[in-house]
N, C-alpha and C positions, 0 to 999 in steps of 0.2 A: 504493500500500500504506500501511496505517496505521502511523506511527511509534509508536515505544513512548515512553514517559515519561522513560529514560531518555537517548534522545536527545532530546528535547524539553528537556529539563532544562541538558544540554551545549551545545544553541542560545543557548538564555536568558542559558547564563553569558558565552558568548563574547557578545553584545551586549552587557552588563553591562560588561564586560572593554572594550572599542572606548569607549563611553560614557564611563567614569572615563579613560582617556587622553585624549578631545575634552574633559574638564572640568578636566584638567591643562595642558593646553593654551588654555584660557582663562586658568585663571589665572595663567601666565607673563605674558600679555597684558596684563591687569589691573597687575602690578606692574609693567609698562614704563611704562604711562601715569601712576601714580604718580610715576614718575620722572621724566617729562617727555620720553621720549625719542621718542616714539613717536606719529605724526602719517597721518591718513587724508586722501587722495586722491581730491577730489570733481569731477564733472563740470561746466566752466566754467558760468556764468549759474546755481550756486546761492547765489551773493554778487556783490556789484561786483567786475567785472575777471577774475572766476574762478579757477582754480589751487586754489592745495592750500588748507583753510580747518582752522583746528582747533575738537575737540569738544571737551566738559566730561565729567568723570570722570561724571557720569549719565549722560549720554546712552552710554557704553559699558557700562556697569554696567544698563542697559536691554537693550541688544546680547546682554550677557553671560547676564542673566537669560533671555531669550528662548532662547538655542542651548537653556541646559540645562531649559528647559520644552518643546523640542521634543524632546530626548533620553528623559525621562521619557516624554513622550506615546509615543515609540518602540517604548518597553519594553513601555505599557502596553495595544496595540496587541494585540503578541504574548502576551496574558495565556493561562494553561491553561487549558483546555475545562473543565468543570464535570462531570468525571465523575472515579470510581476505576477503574483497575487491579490488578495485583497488587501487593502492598506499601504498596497509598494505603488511605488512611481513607473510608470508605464513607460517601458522600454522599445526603444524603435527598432524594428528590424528582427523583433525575438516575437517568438506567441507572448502573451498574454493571457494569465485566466484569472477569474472572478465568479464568484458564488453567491453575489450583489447586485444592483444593481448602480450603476457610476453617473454619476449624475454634473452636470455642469449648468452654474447659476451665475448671474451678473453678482458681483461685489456691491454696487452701487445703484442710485438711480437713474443714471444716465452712465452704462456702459460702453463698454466699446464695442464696434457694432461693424462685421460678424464676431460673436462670440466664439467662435468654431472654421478655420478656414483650412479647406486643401485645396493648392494650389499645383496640379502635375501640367501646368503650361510649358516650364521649361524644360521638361524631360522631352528626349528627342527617339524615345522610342515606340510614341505612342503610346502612351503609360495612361488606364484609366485614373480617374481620380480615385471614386469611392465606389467598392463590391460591395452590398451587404446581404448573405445569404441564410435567406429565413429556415428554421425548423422543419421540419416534413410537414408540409397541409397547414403551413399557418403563413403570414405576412411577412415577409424580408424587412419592412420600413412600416411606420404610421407616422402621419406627419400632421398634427392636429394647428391649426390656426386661433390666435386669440381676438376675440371681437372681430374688427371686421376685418381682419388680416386673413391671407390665405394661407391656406397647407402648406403648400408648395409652387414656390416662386422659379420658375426655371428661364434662363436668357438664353440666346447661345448669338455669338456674332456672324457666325456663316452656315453654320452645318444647323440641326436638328434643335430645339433645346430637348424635348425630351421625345427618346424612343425607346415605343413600349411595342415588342415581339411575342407574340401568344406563340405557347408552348405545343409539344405534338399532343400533347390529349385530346380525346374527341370531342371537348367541350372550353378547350382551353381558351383566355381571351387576353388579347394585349393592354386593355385598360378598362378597369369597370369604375366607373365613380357613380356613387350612390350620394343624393343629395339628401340634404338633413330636412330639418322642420320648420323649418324657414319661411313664410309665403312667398318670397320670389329665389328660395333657395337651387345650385344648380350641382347635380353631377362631378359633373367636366366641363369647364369654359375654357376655350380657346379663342385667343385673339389673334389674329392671324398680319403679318408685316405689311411695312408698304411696298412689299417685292410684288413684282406683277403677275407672278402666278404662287404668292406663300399661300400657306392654309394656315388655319386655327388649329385644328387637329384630324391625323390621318392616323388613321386605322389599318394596318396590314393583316388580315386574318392568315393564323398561321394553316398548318396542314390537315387538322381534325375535320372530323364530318362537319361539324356544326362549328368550328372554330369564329368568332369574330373577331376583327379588330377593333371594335372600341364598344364596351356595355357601359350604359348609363342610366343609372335607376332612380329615377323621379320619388321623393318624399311627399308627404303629405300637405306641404302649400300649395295654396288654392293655384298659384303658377307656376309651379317649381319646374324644373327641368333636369331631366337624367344628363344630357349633352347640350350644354350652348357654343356656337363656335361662332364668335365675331368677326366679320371678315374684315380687312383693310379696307386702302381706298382706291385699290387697283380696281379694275373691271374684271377683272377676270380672277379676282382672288377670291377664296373660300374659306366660311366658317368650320364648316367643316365636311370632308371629302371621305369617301370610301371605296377602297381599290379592289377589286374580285377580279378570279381568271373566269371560276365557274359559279362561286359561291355569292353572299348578298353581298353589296358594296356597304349597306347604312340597311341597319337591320332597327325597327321602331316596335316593342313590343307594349300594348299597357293589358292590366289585368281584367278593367272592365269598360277606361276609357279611352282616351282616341292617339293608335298608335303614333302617328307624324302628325306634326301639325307647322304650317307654314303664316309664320306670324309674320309683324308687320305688317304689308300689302297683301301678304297673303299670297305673293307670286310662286307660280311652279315651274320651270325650267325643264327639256328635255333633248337631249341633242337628238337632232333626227337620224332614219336610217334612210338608206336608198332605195329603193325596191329593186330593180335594176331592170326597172321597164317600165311596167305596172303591174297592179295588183299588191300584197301582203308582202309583210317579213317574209324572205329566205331563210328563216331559222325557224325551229321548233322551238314551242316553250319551255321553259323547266319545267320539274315534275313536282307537283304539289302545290305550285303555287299558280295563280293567273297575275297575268301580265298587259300592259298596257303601253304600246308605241308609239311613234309619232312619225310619217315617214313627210322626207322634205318636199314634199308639197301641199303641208300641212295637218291631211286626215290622221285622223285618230282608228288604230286598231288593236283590238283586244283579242285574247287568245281563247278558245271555243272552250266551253270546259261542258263535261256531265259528271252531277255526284261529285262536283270540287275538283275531278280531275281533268286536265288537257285532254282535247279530242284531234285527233287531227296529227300530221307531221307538216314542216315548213311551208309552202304557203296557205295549204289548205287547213293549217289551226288556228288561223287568224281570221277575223270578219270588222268589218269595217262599219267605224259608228258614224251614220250618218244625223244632222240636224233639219229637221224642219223647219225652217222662218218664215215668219211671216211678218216681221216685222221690217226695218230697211239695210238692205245690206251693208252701209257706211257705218254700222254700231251708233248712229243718232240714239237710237230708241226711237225712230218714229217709225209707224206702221210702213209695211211694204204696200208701196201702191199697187192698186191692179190695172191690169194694162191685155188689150186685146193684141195678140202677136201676130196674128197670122188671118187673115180673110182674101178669102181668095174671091170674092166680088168685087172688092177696088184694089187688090193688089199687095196690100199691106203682108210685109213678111215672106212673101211667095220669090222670091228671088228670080231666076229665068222662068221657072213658071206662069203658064197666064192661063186663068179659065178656072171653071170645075174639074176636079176631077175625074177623069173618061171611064167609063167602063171596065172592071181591072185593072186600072193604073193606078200603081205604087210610087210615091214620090216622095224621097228626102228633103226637105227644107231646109234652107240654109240656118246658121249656127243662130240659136234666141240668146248667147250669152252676149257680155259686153251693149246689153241696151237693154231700155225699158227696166231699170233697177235689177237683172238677174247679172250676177257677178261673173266674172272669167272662172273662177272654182266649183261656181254651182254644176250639182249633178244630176240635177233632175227638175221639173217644175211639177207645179200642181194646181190643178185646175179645171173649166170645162169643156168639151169638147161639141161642138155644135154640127150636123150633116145640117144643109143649107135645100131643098128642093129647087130645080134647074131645070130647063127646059130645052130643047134636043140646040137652040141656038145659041148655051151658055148662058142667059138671063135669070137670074129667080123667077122661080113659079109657083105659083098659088098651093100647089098639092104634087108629091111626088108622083111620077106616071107608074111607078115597078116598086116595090119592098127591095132593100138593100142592107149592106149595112157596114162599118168605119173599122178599121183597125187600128189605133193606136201603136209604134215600139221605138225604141230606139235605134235614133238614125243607125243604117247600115243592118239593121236584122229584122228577119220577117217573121210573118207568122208561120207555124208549122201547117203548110197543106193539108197536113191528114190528123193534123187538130186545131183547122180554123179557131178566131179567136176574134170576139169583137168589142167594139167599148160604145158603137152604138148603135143600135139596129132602127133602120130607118124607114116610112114606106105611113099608104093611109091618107085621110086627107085633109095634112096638115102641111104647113111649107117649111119647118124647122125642128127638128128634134134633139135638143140637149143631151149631154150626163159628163157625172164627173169624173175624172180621170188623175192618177198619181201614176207618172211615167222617168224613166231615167234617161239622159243623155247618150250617145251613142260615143263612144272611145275613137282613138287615134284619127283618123281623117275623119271622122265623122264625129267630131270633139262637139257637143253643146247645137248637137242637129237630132231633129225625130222623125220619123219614116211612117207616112198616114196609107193604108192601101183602101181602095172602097173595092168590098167585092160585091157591090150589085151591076146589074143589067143596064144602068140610066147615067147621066152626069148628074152630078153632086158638088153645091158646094161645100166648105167648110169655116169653119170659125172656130180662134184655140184662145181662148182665153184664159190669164193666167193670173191666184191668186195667192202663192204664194212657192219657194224651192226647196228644193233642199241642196246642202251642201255638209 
């Protein structure tokens, strides 16, 4: 068993203690031979005739010197280990142990201030400053703040101030800050520099299934926050970012309330993807979770799910959310006005076209976007569709001569022959017969154009009046 220091100590002194009496004991010695009383006893044949022969006050005064050079060497034999315990002054370069705890307190009212500094700037081998490695399953550091001072203040001039790396466990995380009781208490805040792309705080989720980089657990104030990340005043700088290859970038979990929330303005941000033509993301969704894109030409698509899970592989698990307005496309807030697009009695909208439409003839219209308030993105219109009664020389007429009727689709595609398909069946004797219609634009050359066929026996006009898009 390891002895303590204070019996190490009690050793030393009893040898110390033996020592000074053998060195009292010489010097009796010394004073006899002073005196002349005192004679050593040598082994015969180290003189003529042999017997007792006397020394000179040196050659004992040699004797004498020597015990107490052997004495010392004794002492110096038994020297203490080159470490601290408890009560010892701590030793640089050696372990240290303690069965205490050490504590460091300002003397004064006005200290000096840091109480506690390492400084490994001028080491040139890359030297960290300070390791400190926690217990099995407990915390390395706690760093508590008083009033309104923080935990932990970190700078740094070029590199990181602080990086936190989640471990390989399947749940391990590079920084969890759990915020107190505070009402506008937080987590983790990051302030993020005025470099034009710093962040407040980045998250690297390590290798685990579920690993994150940065957990942040909101207290019980009414606004408290698990992670606040303040950004600079760069444009492009970030409060706080999250990097994944496969895994979440900024994971937001709450137990009953609202996982993310984008305060301030309230603005969301998405960089777009490309489609690489048209239509949907070229990627599948993750598994488990639904998902929401933004591709650069603005639509919004979300990933197909049944029973919570993805349906679908890369384009075909995406659908696309379309908006109805009918309000005015500019974001006034003012209603969308309505507006007649197409009549093919005076011409309006009919492009090369002139007349009713003939007997069987199928005719694309030119594109309704970019006028009459329907936007260049809109996808479709909504509205009614009118067949017009004609008469065999183009004219309106009182009553249709034949029953007919309208087809509706988007420019460039027809209806299926062998499953006709119509939006208004026309005939009887009246000269006009309505109904309403929701139709979508026709793609590529046929961008923001609709294709009307009449399959009756007679000329027809039409009328497409429109009261509201979608986009």
């Amino acid at each position: 068993m390891k002895e303590s220091l204070e019996e190490r100590i009690a050793q030393l002194t009893a040898m110390l203690e033996a020592q000074r009496q053998e060195l009292d004991d010489q010097r009796q010695r010394l004073h006899s031979i002073e005196s002349g009383a005192l004679r050593f006893p040598f082994p015969s044949g180290g003189g003529q005739g042999g017997g007792t022969e006397g020394h000179s006050r040196r050659d004992l005064l040699r004797l004498a010197g020597a015990a107490m050079a052997g004495a010392a060497g004794s002492v110096a034999l038994q020297a203490i280990p080159a470490t601290a315990a408890d009560n010892g002054n701590m030793i640089l370069g050696q372990a240290n142990d303690a069965t205490a705890t050490t504590q460091l307190h300002p003397t004064t009212a006005t200290p000096t201030s840091p109480l506690f500094q390492i400084d490994a700037n001028p080491a040139t081998n890359g030297a960290v400053g300070l390791i400190v490695t926690g217990a099995l399953n407990t915390n390395a550091t706690s760093f508590q703040g008083a009033g309104t001072g923080v935990g932990v203040s970190a700078l740094s001039s070029l590199g990181d101030a602080i990086a936190a790396q989640a471990g390989s466990g399947a749940s391990a995380n590079g920084v969890v800050g759990t915020a107190g009781v505070g009402a506008t208490s937080n987590g983790v805040v990051g302030t993020a520099g005025a470099g034009t792309t710093s962040n407040g705080v980045i998250g690297n989720a390590g290798a685990g299934t579920y690993s994150i980089g940065v957990i942040g657990n909101a207290g019980v104030g009414v606004t408290s926050a698990g992670v606040l990340g303040a950004a600079g005043s760069a444009s492009s700088s970030a409060g706080v970012v999250g990097v994944a290859t496969n895994a979440f970038g900024v994971f937001g979990q709450a137990t009953s309330g609202i996982d993310m929330i984008a305060g301030g303005n309230g603005r969301l941000a998405q960089v777009p993807f490309s489609a690489g033509g048209s239509g949907g993301p070229a990627f599948t969704p993750g598994p488990g979770v639904l998902e929401v894109v933004r591709e650069d030409d603005g639509s919004v698509w979300v990933s197909r799910a049944q029973a919570g899970s993805p349906v679908g592989t890369l384009k075909g698990a995406w659908k696309r959310m379309n908006a109805v307005r009918v309000d005015a496309a500019d974001g006034s807030g003012s209603p969308f006005v309505a507006a007649r697009v197409l009549n093919t009695i005076n011409g309006t909208g009919t492009g090369a076209h002139t007349g009713p439409l003939l007997p069987g003839e199928t005719v694309d219209f030119p594109a309704f976007t970019n006028a009459n308030g329907i936007p260049a993105d809109a996808i479709g219109i909504i509205g009614n569709l009118t067949a017009v009664a004609s008469n065999s020389a183009g004219s309106p007429a009182a009553t249709f001569a034949v029953g007919g009727w309208l087809a509706l689709t988007p420019g460039g595609v027809s209806a299926n022959p062998l499953n006709p398909l119509s939006n208004v069946n026309y005939g009887g004797p009246v000269n006009a017969v309505p109904n309403f219609f929701v139709v979508g634009f026709g793609t590529g050359a046929y961008a923001g154009r609709i294709r009307i066929q009449n399959g009756g026996n007679t000329k027809v006009h039409v009328l497409l009046d429109v009261f509201g898009i979608l986009q």
